[in-house]
Wavefront OBJ file of the C-alpha trace (Angstrom):
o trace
v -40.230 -28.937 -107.792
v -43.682 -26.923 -107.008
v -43.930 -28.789 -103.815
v -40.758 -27.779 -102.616
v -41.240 -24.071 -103.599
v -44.639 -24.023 -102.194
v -43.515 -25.447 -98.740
v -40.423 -22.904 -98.454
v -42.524 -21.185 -95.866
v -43.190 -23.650 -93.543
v -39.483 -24.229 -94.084
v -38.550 -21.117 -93.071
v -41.071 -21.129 -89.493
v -39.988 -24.923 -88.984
v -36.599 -25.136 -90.163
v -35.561 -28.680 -90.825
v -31.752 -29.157 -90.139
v -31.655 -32.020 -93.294
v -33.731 -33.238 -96.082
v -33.108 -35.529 -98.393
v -34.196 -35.514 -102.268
v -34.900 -39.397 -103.882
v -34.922 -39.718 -107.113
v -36.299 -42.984 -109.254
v -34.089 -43.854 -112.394
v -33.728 -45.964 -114.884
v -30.322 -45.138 -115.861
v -26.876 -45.633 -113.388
v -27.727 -43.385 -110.873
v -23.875 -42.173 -110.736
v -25.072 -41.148 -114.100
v -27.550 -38.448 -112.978
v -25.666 -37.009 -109.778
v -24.355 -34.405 -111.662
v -27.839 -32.826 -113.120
v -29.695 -33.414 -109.579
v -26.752 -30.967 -107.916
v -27.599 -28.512 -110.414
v -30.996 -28.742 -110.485
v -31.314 -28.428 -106.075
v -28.591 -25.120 -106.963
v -30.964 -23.511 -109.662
v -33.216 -23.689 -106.527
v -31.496 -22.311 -104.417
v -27.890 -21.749 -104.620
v -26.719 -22.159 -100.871
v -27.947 -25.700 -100.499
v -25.143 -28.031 -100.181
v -25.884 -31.246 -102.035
v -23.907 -33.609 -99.762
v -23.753 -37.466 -99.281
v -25.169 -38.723 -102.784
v -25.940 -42.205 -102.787
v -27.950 -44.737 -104.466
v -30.632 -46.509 -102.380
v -28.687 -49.684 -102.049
v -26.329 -48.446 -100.530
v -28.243 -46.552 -97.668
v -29.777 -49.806 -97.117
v -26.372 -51.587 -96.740
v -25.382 -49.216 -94.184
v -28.267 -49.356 -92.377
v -28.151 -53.072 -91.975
v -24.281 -53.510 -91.381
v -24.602 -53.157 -87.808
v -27.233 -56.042 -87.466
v -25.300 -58.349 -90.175
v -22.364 -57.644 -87.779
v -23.830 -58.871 -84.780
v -24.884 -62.614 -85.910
v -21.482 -62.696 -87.623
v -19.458 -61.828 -84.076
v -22.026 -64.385 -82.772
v -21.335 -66.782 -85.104
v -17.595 -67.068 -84.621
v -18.006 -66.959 -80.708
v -20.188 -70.235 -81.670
v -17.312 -71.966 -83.442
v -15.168 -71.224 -80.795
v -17.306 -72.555 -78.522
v -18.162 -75.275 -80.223
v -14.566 -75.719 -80.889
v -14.156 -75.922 -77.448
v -16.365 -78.279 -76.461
v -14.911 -80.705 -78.838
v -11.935 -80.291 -77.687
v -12.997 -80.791 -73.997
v -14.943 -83.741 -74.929
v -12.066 -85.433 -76.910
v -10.254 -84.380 -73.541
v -12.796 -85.711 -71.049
v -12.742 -89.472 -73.116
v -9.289 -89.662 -74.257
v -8.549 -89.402 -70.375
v -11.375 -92.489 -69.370
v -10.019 -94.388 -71.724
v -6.600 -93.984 -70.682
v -7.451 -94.521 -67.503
v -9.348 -98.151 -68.315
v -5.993 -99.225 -69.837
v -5.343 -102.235 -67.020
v -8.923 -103.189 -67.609
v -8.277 -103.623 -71.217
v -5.310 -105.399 -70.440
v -6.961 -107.723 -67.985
v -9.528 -108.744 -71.064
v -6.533 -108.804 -73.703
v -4.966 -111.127 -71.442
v -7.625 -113.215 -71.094
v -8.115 -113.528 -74.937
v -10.728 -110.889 -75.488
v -10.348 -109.884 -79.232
v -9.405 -106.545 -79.856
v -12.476 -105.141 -82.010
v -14.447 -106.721 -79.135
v -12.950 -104.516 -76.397
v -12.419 -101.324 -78.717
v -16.626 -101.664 -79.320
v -17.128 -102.015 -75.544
v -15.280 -99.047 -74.735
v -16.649 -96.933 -77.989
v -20.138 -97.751 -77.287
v -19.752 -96.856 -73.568
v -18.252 -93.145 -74.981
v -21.180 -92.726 -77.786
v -23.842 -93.537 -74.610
v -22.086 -90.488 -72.423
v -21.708 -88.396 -75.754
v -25.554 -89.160 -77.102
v -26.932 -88.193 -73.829
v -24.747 -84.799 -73.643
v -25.504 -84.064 -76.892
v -29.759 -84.846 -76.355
v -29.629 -83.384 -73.103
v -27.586 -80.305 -74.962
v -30.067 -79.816 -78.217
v -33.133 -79.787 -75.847
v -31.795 -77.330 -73.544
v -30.696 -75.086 -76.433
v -34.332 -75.694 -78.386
v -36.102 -74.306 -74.780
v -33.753 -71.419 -74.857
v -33.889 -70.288 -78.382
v -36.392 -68.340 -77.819
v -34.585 -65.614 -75.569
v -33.940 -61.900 -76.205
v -30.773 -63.350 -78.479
v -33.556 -63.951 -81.050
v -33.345 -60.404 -81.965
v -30.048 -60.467 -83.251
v -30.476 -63.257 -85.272
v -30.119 -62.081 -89.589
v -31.293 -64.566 -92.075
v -31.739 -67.346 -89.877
v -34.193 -69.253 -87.215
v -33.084 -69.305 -84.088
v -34.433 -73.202 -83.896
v -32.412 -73.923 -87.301
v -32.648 -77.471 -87.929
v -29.698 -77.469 -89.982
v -27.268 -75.949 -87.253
v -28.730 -78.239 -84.548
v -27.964 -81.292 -86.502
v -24.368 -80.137 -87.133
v -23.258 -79.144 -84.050
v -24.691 -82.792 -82.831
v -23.143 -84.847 -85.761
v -19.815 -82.887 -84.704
v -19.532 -83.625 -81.007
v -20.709 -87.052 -81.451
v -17.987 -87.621 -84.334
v -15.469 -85.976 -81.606
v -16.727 -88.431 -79.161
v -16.473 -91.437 -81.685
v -13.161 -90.645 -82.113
v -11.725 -89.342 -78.522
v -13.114 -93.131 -77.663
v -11.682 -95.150 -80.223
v -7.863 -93.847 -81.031
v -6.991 -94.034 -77.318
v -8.836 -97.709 -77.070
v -6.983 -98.589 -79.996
v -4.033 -97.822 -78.752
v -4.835 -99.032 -75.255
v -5.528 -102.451 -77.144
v -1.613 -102.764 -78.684
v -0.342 -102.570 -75.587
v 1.027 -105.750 -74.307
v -1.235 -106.979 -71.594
v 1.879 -107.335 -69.431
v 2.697 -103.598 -69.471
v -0.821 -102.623 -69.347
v -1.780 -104.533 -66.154
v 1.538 -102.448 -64.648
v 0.253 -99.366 -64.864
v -1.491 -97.210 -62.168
l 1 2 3 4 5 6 7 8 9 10 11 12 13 14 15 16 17 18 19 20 21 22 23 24 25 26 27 28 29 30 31 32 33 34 35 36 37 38 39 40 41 42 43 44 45 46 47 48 49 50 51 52 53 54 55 56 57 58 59 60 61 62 63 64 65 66 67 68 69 70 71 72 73 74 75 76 77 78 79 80 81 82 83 84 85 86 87 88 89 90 91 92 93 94 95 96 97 98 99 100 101 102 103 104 105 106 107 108 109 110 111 112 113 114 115 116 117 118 119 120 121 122 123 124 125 126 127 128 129 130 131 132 133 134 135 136 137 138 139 140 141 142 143 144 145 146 147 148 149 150 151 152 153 154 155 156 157 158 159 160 161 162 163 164 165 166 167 168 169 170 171 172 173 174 175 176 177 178 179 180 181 182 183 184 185 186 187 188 189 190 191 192 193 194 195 196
């Protein structure tokens, strides 16, 4: 309390539009609001004692805006990853569709099913392998961009998130491939080498 007393001068040539008192306590600080407020007007009895909050929760506030940002950015990166498998599933669901006389040309000459719906799932996992490698190095290279900033909590070369989003779109792949080769497979060969 001296310090403040002895610095009312300079106060008074400098006047500083807000100040802030901290105190350290053991106890609930909700506990001591009370006694500080009367303490700051035994002071001086025109100070308003505004805005009393404990530490925490200046530091919360503080940091909302920057916990807000990587949140924002992480649901724009589900729906983009969202996106992407759905535009993959898209992409292969429509080759394989569009192989269905070529699967009915090998049914028909006694291919066995699991035979042709391998041929046409590995054939999808090579396209969705090399989008996914070609994707994970382009996004390693450009991790380190002015995003990096905005990241809270995390890397921005996060092994973890890397290895889910390529474990997803390859699982989207696996399947986009294989329901509509199944399917293509049940056909009767008959039907399937009439279609255009």
């Amino acid at each position: 309390m001296l310090g403040i007393g002895a610095n009312t001068a300079i106060f008074s040539e400098w006047p500083v539009p807000l100040m802030a008192v901290v105190l350290k306590t053991a106890v609930p600080p909700a506990s001591i609001a009370d006694a500080a407020r009367r303490e700051v007007h035994a002071l001086d009895p025109l100070l308003p004692v505004a805005n009393v909050r404990t530490l925490d929760e200046v530091v919360s506030r503080s940091i909302s805006q920057p916990r807000f940002s990587p949140t924002l950015l992480s649901v724009f990166a589900a729906v983009a990853l969202a996106l992407a498998a759905v535009g993959i599933f898209g992409v292969l669901s429509y080759a394989v569709a569009q192989r269905t006389r070529e699967i009915g040309i090998r049914m028909a000459l006694g291919a066995q099913e699991a035979t042709v719906v391998s041929l046409i799932v590995r054939h999808a996992l090579v396209l969705a392998i090399t989008g996914v490698f070609l994707g994970i190095v382009s996004a390693w290279f450009l991790s380190n961009s002015p995003m990096r900033g905005l990241l809270f909590g995390t890397s921005p070369r996060d092994i973890a998130t890397f290895s889910a989003a390529a474990v997803i779109l390859t699982g989207v792949a696996l399947v986009a491939a294989f329901v509509p080769a199944r399917r293509a497979t049940r056909v009767d060969p008959t039907v399937a080498l009439r279609t255009e």
